[in-house]
SEFI-975149 format. One record per atom (N, C-alpha, C): x, y negated, z; residue number from 1; atom name; chain. Coordinates in Angstrom, 3 decimals, decimal comma, always signed. Layout:
// SEFI-975149
(pt (X; Y; Z); NUM; 'CA'; 'A')
...
***
This chain:
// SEFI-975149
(pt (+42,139; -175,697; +59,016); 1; 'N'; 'A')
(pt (+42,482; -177,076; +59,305); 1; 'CA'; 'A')
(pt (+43,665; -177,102; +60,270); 1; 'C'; 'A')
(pt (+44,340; -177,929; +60,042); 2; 'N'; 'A')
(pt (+45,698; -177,948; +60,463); 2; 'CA'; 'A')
(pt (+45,393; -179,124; +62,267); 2; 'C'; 'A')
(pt (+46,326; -178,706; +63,048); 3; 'N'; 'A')
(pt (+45,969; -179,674; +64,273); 3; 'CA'; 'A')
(pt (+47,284; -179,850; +64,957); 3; 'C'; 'A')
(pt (+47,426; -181,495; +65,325); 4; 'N'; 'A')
(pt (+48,933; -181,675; +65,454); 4; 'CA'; 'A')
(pt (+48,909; -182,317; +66,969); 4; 'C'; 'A')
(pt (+50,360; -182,670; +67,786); 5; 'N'; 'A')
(pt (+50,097; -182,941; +69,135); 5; 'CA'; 'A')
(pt (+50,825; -183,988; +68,856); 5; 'C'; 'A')
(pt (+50,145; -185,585; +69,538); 6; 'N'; 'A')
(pt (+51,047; -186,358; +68,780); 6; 'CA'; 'A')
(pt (+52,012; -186,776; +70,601); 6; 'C'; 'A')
(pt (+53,031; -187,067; +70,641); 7; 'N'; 'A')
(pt (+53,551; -187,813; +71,989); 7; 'CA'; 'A')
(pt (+53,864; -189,189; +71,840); 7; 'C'; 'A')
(pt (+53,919; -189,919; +72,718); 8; 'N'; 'A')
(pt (+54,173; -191,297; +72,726); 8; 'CA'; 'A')
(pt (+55,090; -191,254; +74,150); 8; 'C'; 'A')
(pt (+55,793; -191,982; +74,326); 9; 'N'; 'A')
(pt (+56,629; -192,350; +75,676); 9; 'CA'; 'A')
(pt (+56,142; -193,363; +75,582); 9; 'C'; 'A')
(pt (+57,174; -193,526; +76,923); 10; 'N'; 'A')
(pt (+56,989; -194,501; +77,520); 10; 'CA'; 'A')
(pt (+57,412; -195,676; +76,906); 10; 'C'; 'A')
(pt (+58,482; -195,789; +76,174); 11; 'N'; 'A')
(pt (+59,838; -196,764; +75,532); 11; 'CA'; 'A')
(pt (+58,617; -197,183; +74,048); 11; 'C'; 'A')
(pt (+58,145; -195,924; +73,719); 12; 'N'; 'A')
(pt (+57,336; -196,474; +72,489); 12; 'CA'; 'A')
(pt (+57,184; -195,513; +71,350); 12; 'C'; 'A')
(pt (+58,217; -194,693; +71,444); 13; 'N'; 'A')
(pt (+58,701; -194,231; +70,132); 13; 'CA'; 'A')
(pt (+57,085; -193,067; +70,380); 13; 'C'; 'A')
(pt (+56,936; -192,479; +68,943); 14; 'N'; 'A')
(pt (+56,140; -190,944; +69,048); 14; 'CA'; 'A')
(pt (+56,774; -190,478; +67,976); 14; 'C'; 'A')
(pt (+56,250; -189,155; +68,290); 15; 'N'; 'A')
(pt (+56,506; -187,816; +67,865); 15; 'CA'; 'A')
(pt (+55,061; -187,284; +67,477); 15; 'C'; 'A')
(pt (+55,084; -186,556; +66,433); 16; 'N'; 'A')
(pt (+54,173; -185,766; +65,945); 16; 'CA'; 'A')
(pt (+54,391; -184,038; +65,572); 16; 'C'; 'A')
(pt (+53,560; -183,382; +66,042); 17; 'N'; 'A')
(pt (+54,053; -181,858; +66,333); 17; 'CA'; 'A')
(pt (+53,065; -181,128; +65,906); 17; 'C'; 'A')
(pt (+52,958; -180,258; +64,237); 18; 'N'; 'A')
(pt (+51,973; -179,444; +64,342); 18; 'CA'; 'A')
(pt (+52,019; -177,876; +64,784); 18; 'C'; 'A')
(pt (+50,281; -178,113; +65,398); 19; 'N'; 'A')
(pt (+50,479; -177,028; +66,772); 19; 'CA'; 'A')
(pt (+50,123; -175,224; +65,723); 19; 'C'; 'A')
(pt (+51,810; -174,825; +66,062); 20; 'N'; 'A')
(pt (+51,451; -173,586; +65,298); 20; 'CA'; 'A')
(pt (+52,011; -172,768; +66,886); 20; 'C'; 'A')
(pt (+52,065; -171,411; +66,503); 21; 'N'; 'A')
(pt (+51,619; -170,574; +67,430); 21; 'CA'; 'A')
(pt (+53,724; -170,373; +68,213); 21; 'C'; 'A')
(pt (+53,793; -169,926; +68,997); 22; 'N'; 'A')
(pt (+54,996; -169,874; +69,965); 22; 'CA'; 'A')
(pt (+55,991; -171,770; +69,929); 22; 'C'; 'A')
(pt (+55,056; -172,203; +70,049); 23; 'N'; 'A')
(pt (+55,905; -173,724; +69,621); 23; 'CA'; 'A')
(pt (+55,619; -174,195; +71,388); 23; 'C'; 'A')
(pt (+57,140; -174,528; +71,708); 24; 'N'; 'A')
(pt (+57,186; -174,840; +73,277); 24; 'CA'; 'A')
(pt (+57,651; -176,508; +73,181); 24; 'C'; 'A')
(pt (+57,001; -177,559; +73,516); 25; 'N'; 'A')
(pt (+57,376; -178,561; +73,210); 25; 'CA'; 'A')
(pt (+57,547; -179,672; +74,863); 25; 'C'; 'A')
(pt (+59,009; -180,068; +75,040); 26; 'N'; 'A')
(pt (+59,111; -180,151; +75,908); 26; 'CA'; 'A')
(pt (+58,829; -181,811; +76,091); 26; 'C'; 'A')
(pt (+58,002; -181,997; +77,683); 27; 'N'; 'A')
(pt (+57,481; -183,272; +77,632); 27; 'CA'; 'A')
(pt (+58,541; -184,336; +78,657); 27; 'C'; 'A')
(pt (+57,956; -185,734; +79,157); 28; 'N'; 'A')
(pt (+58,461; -185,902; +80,001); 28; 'CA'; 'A')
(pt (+57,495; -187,172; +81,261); 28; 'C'; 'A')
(pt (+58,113; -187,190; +82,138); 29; 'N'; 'A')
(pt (+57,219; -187,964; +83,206); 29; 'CA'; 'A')
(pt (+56,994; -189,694; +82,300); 29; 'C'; 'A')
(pt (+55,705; -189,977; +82,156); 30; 'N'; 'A')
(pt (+55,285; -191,113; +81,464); 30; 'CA'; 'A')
(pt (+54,948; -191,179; +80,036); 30; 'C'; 'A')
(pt (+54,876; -189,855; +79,692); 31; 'N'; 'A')
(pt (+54,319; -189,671; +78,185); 31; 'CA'; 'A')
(pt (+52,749; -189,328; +78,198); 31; 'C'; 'A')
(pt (+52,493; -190,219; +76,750); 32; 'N'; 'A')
(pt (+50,604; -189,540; +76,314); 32; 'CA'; 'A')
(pt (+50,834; -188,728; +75,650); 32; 'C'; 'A')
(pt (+50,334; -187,609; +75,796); 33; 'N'; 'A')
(pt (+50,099; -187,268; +74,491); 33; 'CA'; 'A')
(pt (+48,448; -186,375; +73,924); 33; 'C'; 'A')
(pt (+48,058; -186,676; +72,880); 34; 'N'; 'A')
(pt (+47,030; -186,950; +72,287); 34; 'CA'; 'A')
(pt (+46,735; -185,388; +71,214); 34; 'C'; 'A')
(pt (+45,571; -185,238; +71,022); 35; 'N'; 'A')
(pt (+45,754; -183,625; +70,433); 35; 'CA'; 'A')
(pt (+44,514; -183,946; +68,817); 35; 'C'; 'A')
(pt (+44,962; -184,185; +67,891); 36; 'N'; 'A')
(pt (+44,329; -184,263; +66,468); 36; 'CA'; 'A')
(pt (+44,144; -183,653; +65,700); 36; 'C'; 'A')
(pt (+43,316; -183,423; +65,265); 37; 'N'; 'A')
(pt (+42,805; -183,172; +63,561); 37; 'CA'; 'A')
(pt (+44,159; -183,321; +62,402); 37; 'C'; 'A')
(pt (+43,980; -182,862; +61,558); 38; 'N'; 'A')
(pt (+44,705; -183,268; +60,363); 38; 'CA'; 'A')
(pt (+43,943; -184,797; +60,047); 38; 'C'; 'A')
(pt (+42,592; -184,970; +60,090); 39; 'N'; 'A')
(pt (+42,414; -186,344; +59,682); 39; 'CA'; 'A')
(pt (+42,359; -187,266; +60,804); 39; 'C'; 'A')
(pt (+43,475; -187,314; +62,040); 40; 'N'; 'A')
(pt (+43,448; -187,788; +63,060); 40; 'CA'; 'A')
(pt (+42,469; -188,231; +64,066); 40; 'C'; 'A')
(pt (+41,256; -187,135; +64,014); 41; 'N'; 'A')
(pt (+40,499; -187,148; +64,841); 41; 'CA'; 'A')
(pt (+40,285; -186,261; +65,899); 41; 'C'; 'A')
(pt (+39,704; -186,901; +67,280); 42; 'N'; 'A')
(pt (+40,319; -186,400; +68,223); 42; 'CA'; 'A')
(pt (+39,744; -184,782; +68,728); 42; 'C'; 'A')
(pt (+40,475; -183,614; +69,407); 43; 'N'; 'A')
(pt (+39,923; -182,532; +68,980); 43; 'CA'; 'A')
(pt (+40,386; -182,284; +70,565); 43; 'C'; 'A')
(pt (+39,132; -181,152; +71,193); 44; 'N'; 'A')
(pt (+39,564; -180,554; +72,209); 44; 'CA'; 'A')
(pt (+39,487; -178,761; +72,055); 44; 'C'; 'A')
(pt (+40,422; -178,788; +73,064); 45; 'N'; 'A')
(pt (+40,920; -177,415; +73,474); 45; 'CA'; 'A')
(pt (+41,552; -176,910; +74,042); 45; 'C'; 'A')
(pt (+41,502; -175,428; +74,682); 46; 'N'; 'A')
(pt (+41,392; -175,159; +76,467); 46; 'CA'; 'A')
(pt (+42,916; -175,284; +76,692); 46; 'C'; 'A')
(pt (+42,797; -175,736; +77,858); 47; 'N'; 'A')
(pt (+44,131; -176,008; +78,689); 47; 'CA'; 'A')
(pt (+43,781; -175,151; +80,338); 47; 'C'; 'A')
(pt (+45,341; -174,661; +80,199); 48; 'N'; 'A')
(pt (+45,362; -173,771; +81,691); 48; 'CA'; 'A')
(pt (+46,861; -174,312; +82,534); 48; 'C'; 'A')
(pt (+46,979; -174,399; +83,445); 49; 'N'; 'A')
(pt (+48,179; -174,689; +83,973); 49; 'CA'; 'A')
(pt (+49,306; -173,097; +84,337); 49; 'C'; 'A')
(pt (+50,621; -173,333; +83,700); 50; 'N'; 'A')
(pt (+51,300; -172,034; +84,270); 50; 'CA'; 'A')
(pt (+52,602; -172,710; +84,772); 50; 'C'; 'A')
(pt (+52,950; -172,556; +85,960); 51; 'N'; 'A')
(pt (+53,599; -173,094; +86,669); 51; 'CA'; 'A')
(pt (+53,564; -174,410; +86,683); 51; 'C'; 'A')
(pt (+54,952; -174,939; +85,781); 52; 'N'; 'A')
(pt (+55,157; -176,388; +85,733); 52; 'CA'; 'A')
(pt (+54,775; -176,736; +84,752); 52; 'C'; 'A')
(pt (+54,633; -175,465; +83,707); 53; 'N'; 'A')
(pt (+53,831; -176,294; +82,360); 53; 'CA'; 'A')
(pt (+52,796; -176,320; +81,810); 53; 'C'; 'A')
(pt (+51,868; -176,724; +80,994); 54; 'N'; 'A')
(pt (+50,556; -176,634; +80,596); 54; 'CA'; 'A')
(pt (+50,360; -175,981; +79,185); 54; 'C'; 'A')
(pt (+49,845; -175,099; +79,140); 55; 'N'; 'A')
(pt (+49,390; -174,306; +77,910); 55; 'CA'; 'A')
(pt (+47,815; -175,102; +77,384); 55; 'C'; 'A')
(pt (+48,110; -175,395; +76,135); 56; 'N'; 'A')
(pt (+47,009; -175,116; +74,887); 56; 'CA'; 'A')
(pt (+46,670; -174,484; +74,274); 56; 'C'; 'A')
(pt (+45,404; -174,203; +73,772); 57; 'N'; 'A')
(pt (+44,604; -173,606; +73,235); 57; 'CA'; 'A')
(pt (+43,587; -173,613; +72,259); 57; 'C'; 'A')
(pt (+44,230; -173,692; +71,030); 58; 'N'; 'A')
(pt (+43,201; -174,320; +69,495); 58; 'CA'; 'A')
(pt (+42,811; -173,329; +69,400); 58; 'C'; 'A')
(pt (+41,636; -173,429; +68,835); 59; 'N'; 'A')
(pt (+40,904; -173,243; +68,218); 59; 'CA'; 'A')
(pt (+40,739; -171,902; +67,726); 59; 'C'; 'A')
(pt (+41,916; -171,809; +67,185); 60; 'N'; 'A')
(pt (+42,577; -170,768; +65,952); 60; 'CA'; 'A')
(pt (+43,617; -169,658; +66,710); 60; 'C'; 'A')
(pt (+43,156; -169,770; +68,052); 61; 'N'; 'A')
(pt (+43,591; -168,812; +68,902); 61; 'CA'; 'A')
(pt (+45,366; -169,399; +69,070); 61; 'C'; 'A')
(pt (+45,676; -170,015; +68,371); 62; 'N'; 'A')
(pt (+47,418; -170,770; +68,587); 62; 'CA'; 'A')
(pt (+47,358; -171,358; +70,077); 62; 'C'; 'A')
(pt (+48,378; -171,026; +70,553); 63; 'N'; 'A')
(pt (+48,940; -171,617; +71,835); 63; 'CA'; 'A')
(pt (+49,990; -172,233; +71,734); 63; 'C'; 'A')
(pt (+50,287; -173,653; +72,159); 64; 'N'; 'A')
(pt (+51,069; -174,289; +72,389); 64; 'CA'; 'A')
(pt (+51,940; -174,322; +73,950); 64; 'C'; 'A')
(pt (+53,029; -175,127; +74,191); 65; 'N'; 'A')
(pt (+53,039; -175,032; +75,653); 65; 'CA'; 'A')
(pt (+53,595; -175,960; +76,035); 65; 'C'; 'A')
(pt (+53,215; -177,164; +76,861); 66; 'N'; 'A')
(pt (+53,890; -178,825; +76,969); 66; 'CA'; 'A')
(pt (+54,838; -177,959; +77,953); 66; 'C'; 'A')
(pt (+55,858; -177,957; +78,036); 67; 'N'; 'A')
(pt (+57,199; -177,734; +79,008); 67; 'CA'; 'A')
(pt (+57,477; -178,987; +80,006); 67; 'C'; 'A')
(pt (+57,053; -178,263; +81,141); 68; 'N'; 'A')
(pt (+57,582; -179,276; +82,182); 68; 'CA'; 'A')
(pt (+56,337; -180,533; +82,163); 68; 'C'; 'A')
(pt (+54,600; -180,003; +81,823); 69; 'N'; 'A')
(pt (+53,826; -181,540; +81,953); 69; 'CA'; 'A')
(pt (+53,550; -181,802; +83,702); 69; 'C'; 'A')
(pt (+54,032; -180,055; +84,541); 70; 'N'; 'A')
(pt (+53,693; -181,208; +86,149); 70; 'CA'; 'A')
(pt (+54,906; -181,119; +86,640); 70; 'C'; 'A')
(pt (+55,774; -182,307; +86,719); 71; 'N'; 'A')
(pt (+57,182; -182,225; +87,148); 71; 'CA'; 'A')
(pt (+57,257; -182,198; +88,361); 71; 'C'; 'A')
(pt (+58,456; -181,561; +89,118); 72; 'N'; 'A')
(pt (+58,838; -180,893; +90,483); 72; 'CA'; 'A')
(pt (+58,990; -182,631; +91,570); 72; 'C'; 'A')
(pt (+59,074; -183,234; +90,894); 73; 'N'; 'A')
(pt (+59,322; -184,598; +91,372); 73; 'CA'; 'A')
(pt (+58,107; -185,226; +91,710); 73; 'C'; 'A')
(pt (+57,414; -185,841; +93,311); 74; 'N'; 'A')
(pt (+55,879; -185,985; +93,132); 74; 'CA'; 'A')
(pt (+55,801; -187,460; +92,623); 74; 'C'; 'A')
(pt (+57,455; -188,198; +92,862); 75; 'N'; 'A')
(pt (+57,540; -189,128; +93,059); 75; 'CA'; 'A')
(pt (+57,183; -189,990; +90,973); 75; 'C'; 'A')
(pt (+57,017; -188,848; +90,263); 76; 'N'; 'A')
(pt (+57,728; -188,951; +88,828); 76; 'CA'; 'A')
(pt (+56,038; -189,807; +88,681); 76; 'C'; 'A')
(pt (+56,789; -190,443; +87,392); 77; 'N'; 'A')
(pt (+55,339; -190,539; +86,550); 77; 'CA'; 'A')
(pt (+54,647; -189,679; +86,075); 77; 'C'; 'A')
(pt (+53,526; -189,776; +86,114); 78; 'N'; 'A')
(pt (+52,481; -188,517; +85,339); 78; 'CA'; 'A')
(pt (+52,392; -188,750; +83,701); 78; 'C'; 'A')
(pt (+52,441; -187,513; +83,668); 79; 'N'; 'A')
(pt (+52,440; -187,203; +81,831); 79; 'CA'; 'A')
(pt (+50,662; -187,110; +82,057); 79; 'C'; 'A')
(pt (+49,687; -188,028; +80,948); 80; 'N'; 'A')
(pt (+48,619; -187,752; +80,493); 80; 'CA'; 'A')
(pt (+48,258; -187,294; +79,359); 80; 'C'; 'A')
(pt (+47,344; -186,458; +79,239); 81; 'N'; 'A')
(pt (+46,383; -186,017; +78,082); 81; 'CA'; 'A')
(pt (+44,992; -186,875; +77,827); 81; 'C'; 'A')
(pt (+45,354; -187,767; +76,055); 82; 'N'; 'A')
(pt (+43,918; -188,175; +75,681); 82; 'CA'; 'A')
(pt (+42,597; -187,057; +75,080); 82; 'C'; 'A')
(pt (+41,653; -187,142; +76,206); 83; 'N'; 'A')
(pt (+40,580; -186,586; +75,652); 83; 'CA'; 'A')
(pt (+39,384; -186,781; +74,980); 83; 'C'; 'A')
(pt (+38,897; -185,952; +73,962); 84; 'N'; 'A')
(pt (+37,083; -186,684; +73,282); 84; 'CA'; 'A')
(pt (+36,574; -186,438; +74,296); 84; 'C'; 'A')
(pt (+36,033; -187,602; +74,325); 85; 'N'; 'A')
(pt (+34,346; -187,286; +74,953); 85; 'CA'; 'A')
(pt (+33,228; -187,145; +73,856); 85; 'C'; 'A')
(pt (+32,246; -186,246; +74,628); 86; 'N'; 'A')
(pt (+31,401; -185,517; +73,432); 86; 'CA'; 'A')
(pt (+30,423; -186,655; +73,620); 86; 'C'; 'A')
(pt (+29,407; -187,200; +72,834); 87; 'N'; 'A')
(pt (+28,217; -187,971; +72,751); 87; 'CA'; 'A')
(pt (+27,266; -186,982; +73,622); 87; 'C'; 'A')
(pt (+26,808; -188,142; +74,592); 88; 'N'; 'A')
(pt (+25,742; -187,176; +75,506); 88; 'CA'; 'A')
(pt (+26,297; -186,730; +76,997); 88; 'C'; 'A')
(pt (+27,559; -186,772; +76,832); 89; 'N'; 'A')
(pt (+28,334; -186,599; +78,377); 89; 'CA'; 'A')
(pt (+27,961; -187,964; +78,973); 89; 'C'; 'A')
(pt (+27,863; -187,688; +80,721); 90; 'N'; 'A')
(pt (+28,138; -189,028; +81,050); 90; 'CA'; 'A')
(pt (+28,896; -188,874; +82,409); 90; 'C'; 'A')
***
């Protein structure tokens, strides 16, 4: 099953990115971005911080890498990640 990273800014526009393996995708202060299914449902998986940027981790052992999601600026907007919540968390 295929799994894609979708971004949205701030302005509106998105981007859709499927997550295959050495793919460095660079973000920016005030973007969502959201992590899917091929049938756009919502999917989690491990995230680690390395330096300034944040690495993913499907499933399928593929790593992605948001470039630049904690910017050097404290003053910047924050880039968020939408997550599932599992049924039964509270």
């Amino acid at each position: 099953m295929k799994n894609f990273i979708l971004i949205k800014s701030p302005n509106g526009s998105e981007s859709r990115h499927e997550a295959t393996q050495n793919l460095d995708l660079p973000v920016l202060p005030g973007d969502e971005v959201s992590l899917v299914d091929e049938n756009g449902n919502p999917i989690s998986v491990g995230m680690r911080p390395d330096d300034e940027d944040l690495i993913l981790k499907f499933s399928e052992e593929t790593e992605v890498v948001l470039v630049n999601f904690y910017p050097q600026n404290n003053e910047a907007e924050p880039i968020t990640i939408a997550l599932p919540v599992r049924e039964g968390d509270d």
